[in-house]
C-alpha positions as CSV (number, residue, x, y, z in Angstrom):
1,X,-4.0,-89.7,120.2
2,X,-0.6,-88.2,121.6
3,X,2.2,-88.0,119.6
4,X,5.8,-87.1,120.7
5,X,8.3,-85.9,118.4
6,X,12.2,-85.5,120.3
7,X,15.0,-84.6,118.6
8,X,18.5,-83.1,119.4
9,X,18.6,-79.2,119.7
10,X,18.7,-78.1,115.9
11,X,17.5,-81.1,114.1
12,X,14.3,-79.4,113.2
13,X,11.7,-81.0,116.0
14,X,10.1,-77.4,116.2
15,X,9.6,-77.2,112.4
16,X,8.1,-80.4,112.3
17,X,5.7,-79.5,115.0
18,X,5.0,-76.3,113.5
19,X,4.2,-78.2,110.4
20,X,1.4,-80.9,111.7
21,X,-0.3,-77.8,113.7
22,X,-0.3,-76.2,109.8
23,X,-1.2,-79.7,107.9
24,X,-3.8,-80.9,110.6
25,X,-5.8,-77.1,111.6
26,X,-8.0,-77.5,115.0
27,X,-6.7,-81.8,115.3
28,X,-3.5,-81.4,117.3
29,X,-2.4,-78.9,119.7
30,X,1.0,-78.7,120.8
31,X,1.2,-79.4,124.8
32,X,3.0,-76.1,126.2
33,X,6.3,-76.8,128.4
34,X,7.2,-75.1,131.3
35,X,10.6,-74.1,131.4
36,X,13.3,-72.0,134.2
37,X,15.2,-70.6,130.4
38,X,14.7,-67.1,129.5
39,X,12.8,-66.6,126.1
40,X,14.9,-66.4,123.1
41,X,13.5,-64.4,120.1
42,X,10.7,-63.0,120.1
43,X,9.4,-66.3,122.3
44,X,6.2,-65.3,124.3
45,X,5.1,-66.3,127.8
46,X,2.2,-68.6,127.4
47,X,3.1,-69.4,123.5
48,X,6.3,-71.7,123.1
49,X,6.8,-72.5,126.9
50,X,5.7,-71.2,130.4
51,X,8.5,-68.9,131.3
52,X,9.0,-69.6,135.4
53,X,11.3,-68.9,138.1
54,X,13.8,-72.0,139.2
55,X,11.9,-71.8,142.6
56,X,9.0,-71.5,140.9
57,X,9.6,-74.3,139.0
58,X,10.7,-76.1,142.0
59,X,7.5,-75.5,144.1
60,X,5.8,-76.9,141.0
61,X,7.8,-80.4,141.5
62,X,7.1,-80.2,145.1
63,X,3.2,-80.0,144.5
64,X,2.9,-82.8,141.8
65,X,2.2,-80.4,139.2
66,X,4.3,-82.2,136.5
67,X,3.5,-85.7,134.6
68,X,7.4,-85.4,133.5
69,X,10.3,-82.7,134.3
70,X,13.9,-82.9,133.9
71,X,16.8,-80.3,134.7
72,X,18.3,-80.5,131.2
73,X,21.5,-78.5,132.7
74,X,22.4,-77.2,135.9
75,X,19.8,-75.2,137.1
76,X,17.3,-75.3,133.5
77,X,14.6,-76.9,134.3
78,X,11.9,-78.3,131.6
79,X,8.5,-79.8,132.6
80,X,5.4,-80.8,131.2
81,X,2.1,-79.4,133.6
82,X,-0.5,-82.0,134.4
83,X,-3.4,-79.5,133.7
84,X,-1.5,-79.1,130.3
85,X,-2.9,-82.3,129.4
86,X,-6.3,-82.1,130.6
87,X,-6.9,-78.8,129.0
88,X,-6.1,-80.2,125.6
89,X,-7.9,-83.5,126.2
90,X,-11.1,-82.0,127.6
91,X,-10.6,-79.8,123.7
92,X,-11.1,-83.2,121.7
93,X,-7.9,-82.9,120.5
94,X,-4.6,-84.8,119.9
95,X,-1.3,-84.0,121.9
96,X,1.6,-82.7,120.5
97,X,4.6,-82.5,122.5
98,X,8.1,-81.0,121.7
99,X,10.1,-82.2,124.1
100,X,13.7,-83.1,125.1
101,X,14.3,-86.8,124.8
102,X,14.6,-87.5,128.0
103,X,10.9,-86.5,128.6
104,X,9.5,-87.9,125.3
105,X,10.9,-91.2,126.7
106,X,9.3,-90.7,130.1
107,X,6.4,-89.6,128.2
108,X,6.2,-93.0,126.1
109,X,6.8,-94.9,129.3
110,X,3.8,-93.2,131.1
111,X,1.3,-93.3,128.3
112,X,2.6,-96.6,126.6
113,X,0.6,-97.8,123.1
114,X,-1.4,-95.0,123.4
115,X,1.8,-92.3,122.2
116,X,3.1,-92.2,119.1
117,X,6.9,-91.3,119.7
118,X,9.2,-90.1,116.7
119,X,12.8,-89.4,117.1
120,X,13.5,-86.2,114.5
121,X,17.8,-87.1,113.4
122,X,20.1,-84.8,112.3
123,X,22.0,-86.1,109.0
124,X,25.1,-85.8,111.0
125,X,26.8,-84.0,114.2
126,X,29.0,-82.1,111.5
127,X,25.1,-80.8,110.1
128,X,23.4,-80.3,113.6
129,X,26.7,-77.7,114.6
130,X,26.0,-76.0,111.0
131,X,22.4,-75.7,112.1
132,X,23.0,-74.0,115.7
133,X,26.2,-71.7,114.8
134,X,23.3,-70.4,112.1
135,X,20.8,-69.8,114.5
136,X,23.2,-67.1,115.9
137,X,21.1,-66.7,119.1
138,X,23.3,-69.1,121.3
139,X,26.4,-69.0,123.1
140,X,29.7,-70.9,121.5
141,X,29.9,-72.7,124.7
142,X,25.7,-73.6,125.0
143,X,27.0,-74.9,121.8
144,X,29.3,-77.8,122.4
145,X,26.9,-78.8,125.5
146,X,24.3,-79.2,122.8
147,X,26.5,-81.1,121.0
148,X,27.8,-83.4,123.4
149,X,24.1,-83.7,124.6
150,X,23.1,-84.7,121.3
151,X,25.5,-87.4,120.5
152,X,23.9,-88.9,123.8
153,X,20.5,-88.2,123.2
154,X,21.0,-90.2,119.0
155,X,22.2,-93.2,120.8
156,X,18.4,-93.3,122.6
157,X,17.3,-92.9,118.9
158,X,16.5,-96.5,118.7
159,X,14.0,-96.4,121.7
160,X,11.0,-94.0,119.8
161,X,9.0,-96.0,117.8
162,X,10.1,-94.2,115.0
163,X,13.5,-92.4,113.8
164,X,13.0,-89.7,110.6
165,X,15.9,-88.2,109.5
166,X,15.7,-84.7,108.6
167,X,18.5,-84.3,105.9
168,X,16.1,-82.8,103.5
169,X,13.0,-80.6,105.3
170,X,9.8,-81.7,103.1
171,X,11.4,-85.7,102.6
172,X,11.3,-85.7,106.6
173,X,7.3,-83.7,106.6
174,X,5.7,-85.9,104.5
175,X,7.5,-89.2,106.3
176,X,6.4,-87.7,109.7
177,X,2.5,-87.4,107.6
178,X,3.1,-91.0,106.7
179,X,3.9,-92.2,110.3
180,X,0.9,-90.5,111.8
181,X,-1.8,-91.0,109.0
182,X,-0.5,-95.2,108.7
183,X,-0.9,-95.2,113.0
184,X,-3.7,-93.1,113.6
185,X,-5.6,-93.3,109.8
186,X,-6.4,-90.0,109.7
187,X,-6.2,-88.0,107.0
188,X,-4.9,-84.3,105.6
């Protein structure tokens, strides 16, 4: 089982990931990205994404190391290691990936019927700015790129198998339980 879940920086993809890891204990695991961005936070190495150097990075593309990678903005990189895969496949256990949607649709091109792939909405543009001025940990002009990104990234909305729109948090958990429980019959 691999499941996808994109979304728009800000609609809430991380919460919902955080929630099947909670709802579904020792099932999925959440595929780790590799990524040239510095950590935000308290963000560790290892734990929310490989932290690497650009050239780094690029030496990585140069060996075949990635299944997918994109360079989301000039000079940030985000990738998805091969050996990622294996390691949780070789576990038993499902795939979770929290990715840009860009990758989640090279992802669902490369693993076809086999991916579940859910496209997490924002209610509106107005709510997704609301959401990242909140976060205060972001630049005003990271901002509007987000912005401008997303508005491109909801028009590939319709490509995901699935679009849930995350207006209010537990309404969008327990459709993104539905999705996965009615495609895969599993069970909490």
């Amino acid at each position: 089982m691999i499941i996808i879940l994109c979304a728009p920086s800000g609609s809430g993809k991380s919460t919902m990931v955080k929630h099947l890891l909670e709802t579904y204990p020792g099932q999925y695991e959440l595929s780790i990205s590799a990524t040239t961005r510095a950590p935000r936070g308290q963000e560790q190495h290892g734990k929310e994404y490989y932290f690497i150097s650009r050239e780094n990075f690029e030496q990585h593309i140069a060996n075949q190391d990635f299944i997918e990678y994109e360079q989301v903005y000039e000079g940030l990189y985000y990738g998805t290691f091969k050996s990622e895969i294996e390691r949780i496949q070789s576990a038993g256990r499902t795939i979770v990936f929290d990715i840009d949607v860009k990758g989640g649709l090279n992802l669902k091109r490369i693993f076809g019927d086999k991916a579940l792939a859910i496209f997490i909405a924002p209610p509106s543009v107005e709510e997704l700015s609301r959401r990242l001025h909140g976060r205060g940990d972001t630049s005003e002009e990271m901002i509007q790129k987000r912005l401008a990104k997303a508005e491109i990234e909801m028009a590939d909305a319709p490509h995901f198998d699935h679009i849930v729109v995350n207006d209010n948090l537990d309404t969008a958990k327990n459709e993104l339980d539905k999705l996965i429980e009615d495609r895969y019959a599993v069970r909490r």
